[in-house]
C-alpha positions as a Markdown table, in Angstrom:
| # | Residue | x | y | z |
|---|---|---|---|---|
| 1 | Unk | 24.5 | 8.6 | 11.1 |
| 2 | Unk | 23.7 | 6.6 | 14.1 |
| 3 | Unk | 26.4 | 3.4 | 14.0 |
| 4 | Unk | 25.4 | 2.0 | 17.2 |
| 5 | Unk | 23.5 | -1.5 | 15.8 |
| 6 | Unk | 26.1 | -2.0 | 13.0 |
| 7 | Unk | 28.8 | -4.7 | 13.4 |
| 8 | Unk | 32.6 | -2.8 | 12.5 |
| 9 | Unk | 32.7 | -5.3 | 9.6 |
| 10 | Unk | 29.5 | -4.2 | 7.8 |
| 11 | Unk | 30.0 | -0.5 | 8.3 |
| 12 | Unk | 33.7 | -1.4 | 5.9 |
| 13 | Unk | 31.7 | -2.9 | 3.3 |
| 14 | Unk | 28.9 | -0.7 | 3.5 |
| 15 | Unk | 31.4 | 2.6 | 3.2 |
| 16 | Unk | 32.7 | 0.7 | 0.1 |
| 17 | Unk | 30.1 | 0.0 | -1.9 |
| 18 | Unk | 28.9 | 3.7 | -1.1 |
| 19 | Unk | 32.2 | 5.0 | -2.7 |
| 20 | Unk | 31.8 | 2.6 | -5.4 |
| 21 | Unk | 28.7 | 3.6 | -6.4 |
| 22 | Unk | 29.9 | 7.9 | -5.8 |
| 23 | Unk | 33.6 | 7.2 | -8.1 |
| 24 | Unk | 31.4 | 5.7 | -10.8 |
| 25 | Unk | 28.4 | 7.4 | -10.6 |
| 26 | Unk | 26.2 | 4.6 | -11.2 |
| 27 | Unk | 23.4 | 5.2 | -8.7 |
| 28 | Unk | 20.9 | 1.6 | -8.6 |
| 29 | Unk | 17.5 | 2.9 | -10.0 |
| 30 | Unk | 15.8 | 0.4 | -7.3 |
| 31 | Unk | 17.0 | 2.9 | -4.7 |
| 32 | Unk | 15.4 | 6.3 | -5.9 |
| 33 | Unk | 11.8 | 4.1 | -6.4 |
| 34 | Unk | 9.3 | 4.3 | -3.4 |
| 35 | Unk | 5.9 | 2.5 | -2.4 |
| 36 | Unk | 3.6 | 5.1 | -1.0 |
| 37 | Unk | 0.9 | 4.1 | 1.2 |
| 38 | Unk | -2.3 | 5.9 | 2.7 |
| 39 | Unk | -2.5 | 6.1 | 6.4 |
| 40 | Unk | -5.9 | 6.9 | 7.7 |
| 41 | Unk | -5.6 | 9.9 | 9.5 |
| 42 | Unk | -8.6 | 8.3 | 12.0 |
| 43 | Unk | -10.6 | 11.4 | 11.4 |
| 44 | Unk | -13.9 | 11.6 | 9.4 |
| 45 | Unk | -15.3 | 9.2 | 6.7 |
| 46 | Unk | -13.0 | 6.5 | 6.0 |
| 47 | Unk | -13.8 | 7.1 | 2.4 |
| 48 | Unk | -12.8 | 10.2 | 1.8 |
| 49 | Unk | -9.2 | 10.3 | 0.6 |
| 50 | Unk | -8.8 | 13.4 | 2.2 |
| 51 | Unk | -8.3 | 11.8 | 5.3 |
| 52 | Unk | -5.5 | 10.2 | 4.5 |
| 53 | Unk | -1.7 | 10.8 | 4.8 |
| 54 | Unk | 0.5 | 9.2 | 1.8 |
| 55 | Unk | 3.5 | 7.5 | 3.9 |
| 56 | Unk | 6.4 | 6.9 | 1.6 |
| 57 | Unk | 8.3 | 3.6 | 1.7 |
| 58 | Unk | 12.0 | 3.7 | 0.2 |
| 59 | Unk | 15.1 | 2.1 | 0.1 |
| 60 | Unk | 17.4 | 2.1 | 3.3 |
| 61 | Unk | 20.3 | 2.3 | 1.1 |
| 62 | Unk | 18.9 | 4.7 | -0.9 |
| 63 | Unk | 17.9 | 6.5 | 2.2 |
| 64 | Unk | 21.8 | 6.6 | 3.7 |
| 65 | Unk | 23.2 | 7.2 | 0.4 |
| 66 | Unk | 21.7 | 10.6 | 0.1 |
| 67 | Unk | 22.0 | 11.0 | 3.4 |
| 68 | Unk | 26.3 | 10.7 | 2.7 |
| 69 | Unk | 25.6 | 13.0 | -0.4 |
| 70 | Unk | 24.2 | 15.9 | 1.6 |
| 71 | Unk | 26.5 | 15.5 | 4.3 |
| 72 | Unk | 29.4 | 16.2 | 1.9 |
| 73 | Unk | 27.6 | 19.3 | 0.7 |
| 74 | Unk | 27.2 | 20.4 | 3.3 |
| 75 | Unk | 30.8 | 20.2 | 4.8 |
């Protein structure tokens, strides 16, 4: 994980609530829901949904969460 545009302060509270959420196991359901959204593919009829790419949109803290989980697999 790339710190480089996160103030020292924030990355404390952000490690916090992260192990917070990991001792009690009480993941936020708002972080595991997405928002996909076609992307034309700018090929063919604009119609056609097969020329389109579903683009999902989720939660950043959802996103880094999981991203802490698999790197502790991992390791």
């Amino acid at each position: 994980m790339s710190t480089k545009n996160v103030p020292e302060n924030m990355l404390q509270v952000i490690c916090k609530l992260l192990n917070v959420i990991w001792d009690s196991g009480n993941f936020p359901d708002i972080w595991s829901k997405g928002i996909i959204l076609p992307i034309n593919k700018n090929k063919g009829d604009i119609i056609n949904p097969d020329n389109y790419s579903g683009i999902a949109i989720l939660s950043c803290f959802g996103k880094l969460f999981t991203s802490v989980i698999n790197n502790r697999l991992n390791n």
